[in-house]
C-alpha positions as CSV (number, residue, x, y, z in Angstrom):
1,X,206.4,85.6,111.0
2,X,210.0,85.0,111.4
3,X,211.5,84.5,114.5
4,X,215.2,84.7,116.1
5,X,215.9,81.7,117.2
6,X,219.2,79.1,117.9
7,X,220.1,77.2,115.1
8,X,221.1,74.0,115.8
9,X,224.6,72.9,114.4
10,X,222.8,69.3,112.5
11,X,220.6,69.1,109.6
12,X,216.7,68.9,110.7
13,X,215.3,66.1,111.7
14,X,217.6,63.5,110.3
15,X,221.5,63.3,110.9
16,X,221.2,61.9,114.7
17,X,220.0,59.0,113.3
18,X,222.0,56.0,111.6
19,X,221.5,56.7,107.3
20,X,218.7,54.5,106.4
21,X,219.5,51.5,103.4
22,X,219.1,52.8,100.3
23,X,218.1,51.9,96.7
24,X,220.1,54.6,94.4
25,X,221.8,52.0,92.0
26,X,225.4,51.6,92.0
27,X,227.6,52.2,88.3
28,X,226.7,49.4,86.8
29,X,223.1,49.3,87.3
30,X,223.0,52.6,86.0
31,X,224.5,52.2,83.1
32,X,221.9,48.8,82.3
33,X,219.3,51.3,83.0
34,X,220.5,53.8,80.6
35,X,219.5,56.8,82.7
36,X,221.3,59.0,85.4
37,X,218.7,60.3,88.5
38,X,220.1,63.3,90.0
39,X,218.9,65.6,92.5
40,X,219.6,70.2,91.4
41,X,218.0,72.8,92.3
42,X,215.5,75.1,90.1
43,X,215.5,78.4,92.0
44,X,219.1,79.3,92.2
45,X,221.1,81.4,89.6
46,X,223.0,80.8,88.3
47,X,223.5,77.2,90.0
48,X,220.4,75.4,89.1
49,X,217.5,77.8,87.8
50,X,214.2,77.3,84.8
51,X,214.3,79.8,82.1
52,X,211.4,81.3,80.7
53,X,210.4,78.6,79.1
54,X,210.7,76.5,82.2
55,X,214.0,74.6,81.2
56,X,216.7,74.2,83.4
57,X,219.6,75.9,83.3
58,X,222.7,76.9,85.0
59,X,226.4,76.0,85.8
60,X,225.4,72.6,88.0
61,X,222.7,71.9,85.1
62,X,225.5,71.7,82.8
63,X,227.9,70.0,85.3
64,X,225.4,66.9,85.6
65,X,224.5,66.8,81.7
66,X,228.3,66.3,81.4
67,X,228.3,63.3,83.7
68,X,225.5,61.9,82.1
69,X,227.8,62.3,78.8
70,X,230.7,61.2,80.0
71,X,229.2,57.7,81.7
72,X,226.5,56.9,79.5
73,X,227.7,58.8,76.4
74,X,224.5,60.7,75.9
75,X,224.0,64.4,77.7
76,X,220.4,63.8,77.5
77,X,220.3,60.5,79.5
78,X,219.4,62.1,82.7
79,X,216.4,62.9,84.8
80,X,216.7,66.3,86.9
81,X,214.7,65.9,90.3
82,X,214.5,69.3,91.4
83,X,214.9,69.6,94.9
84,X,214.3,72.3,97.7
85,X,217.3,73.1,100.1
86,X,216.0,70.9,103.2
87,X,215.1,68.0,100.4
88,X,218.5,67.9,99.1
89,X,219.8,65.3,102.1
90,X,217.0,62.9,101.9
91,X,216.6,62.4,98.4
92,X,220.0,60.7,98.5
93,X,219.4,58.6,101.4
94,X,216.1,57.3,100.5
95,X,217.9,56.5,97.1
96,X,215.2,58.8,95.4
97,X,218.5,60.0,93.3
98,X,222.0,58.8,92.3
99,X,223.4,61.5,93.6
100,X,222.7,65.4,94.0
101,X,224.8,68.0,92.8
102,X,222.8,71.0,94.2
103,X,225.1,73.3,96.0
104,X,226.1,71.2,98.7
105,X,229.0,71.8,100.7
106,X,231.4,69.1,103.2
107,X,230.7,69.4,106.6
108,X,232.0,66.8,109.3
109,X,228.2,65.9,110.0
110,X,227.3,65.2,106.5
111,X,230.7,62.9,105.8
112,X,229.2,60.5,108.6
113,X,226.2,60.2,105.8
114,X,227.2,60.9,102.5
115,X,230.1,60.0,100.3
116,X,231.9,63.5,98.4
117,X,233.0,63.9,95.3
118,X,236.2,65.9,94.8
119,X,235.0,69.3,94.9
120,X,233.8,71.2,91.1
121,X,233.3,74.8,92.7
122,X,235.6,77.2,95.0
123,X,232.7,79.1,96.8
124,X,232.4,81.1,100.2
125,X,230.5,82.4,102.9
126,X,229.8,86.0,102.3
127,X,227.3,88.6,103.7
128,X,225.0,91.5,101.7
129,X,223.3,94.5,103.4
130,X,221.2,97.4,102.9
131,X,222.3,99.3,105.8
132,X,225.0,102.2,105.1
133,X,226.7,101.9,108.5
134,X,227.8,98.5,108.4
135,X,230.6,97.8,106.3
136,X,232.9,95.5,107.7
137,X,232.1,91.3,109.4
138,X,233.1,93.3,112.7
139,X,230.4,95.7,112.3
140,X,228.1,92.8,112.6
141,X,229.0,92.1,116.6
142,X,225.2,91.3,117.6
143,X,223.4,92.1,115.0
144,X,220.6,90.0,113.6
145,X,221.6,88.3,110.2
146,X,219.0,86.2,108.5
147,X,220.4,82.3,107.2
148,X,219.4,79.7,105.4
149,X,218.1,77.1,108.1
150,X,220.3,73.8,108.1
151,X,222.9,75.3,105.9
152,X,226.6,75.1,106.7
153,X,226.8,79.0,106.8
154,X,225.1,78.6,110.0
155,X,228.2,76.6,111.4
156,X,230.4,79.5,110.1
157,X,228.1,82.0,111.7
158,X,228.7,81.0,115.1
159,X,232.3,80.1,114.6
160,X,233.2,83.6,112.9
161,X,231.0,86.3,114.5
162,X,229.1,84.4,118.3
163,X,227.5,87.4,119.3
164,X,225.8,87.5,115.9
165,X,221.6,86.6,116.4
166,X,220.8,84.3,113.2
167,X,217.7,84.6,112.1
168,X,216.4,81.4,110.7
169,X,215.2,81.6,107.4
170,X,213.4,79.0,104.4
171,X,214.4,80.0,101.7
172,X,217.4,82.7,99.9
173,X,214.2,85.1,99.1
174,X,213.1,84.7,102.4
175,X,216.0,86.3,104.0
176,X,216.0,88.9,101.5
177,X,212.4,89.7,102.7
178,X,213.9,89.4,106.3
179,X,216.2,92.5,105.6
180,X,214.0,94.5,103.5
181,X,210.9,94.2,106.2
182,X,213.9,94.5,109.4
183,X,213.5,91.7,110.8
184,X,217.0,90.9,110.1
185,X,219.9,93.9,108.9
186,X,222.0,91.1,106.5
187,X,221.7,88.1,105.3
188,X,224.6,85.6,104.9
189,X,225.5,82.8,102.0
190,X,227.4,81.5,99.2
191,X,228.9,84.6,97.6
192,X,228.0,83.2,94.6
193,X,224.3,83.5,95.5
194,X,224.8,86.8,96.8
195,X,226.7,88.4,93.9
196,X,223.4,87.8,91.8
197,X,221.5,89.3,94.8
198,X,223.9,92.7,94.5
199,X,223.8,92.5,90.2
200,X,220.1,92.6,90.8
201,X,219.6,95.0,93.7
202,X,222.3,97.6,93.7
203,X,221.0,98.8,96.9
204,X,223.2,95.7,98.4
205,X,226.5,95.6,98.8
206,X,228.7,92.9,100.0
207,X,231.0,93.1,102.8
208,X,234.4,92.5,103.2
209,X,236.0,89.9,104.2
210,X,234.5,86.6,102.7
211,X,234.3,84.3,106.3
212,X,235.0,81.4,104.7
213,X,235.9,78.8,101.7
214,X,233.5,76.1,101.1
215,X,233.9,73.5,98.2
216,X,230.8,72.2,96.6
217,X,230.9,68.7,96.0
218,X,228.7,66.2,94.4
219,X,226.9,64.1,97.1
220,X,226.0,60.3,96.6
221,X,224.5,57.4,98.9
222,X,227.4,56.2,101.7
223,X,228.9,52.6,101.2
224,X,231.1,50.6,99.4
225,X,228.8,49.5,96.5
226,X,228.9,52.9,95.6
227,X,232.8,53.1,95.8
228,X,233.0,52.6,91.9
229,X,230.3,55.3,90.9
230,X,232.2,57.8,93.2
231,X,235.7,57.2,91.8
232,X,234.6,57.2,88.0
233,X,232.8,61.0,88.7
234,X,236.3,61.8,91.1
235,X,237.8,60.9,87.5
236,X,235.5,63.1,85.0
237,X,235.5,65.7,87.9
238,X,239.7,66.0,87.8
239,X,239.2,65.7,83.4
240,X,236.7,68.3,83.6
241,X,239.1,70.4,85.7
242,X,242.3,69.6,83.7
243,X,240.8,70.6,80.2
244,X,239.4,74.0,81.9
245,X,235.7,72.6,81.4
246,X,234.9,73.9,84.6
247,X,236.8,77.2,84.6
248,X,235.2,78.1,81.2
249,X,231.4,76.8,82.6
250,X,231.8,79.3,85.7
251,X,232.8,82.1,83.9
252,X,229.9,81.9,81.4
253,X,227.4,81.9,84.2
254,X,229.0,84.8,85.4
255,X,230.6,82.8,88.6
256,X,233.9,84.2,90.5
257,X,236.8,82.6,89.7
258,X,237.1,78.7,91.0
259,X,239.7,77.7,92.7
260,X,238.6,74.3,93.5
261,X,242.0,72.2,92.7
């Protein structure tokens, strides 16, 4: 059963603590090995999903096929290691992955722990409801409002509306159930996650204004042997951009409009 509780402003269970070593191999070793590791999610259109056939898809998909392209000169020299939202962090510390491009966002608490990319998506922090009378961020002035646990929207959250009880949730779905079953009355994310909520159930509706602009970024271990694998993607990332790779990408998963550079 879901609870209201206080979110704490740090990722669980981890970011006190000094980043571990790690073993995710630096450009060169990569490129002996032949084979990018990266870290996406599989349950989020149109970001990372499977299809029904169980392949992935989606806009960050295609964004790390084009990086494997790009440094190894094959699309297909990459292995996907799905992760869930509170996996994302760990799997680049522990060096599981060379990096993660799975809708993470900057925040001053991961930059103690993480190098960033320069950013490949414009997104921001938007809310959806079911319930008629609320239809402005002010209406929201104590009102419970389900979020994904750990996520930067949190920080937003407390920033943007204080009186606002957040209801901790696992999982996008999860806070959707959180509305529809009243434990919460909105739920609050990426827009870009919730416009695919609001296609699907046209019983939501977003409200107005977006809080906040994030830019998602690609995340990869912290230190200076990694310097060299983070200025070669900052370099395909700013291509990418230039040639209107990215633009084009967004728009056919149905995206809004990035704004990113």
């Amino acid at each position: 059963m879901l609870t209201s509780l206080t979110l704490s402003f740090v990722l669980p269970g981890f970011l006190a603590l000094s980043p571990p070593s790690v073993d995710a191999a630096e450009l060169a070793a990569i490129r002996q090995r032949g084979r990018l590791v990266v870290a996406v999610k599989n349950n989020l259109p149109p970001l990372g999903f499977r299809d029904a056939q169980g392949r992935l898809q989606g806009f960050e998909i295609d964004l790390a096929r084009q990086i494997a392209q790009e440094l190894l000169g094959d699309a297909a020299a990459i292995e996907f290691k799905p992760v869930l939202n509170q996996e994302r962090f760990q799997a680049v510390l522990t060096g599981e992955v060379d990096l993660a491009i799975a809708q993470m966002t900057q925040t001053p608490s991961r930059l103690r722990l993480f190098s960033f990319s320069l950013p490949y998506y414009r997104d921001g922090v938007a809310i959806a409801t079911r319930t008629p009378t609320l239809r402005t961020i002010a209406d929201l002035a104590g009102q419970r409002i389900a979020v994904l646990n750990g996520s930067s929207t949190v920080e937003v959250l407390r920033r943007q509306i204080p009186t606002a009880v957040l209801v901790p949730v696992a999982s996008y779905q999860a806070g959707q159930t959180a509305v529809e079953t009243g434990q919460a009355v909105a739920i609050a994310a990426d827009a870009s996650i919730l416009a695919g909520l609001v296609r699907q159930v046209p019983a939501y509706r977003l409200l107005t204004p977006v809080l906040a602009g994030q830019n998602l970024a690609i995340a990869l271990p912290k230190g200076q042997q990694y310097e060299e694998l983070r200025q070669e993607i900052d370099r395909i990332l700013t291509r990418l951009s230039n040639s209107g790779w990215l633009e084009e990408r967004a728009t056919y998963w149905g995206l809004p409009r990035n704004r990113s550079f």
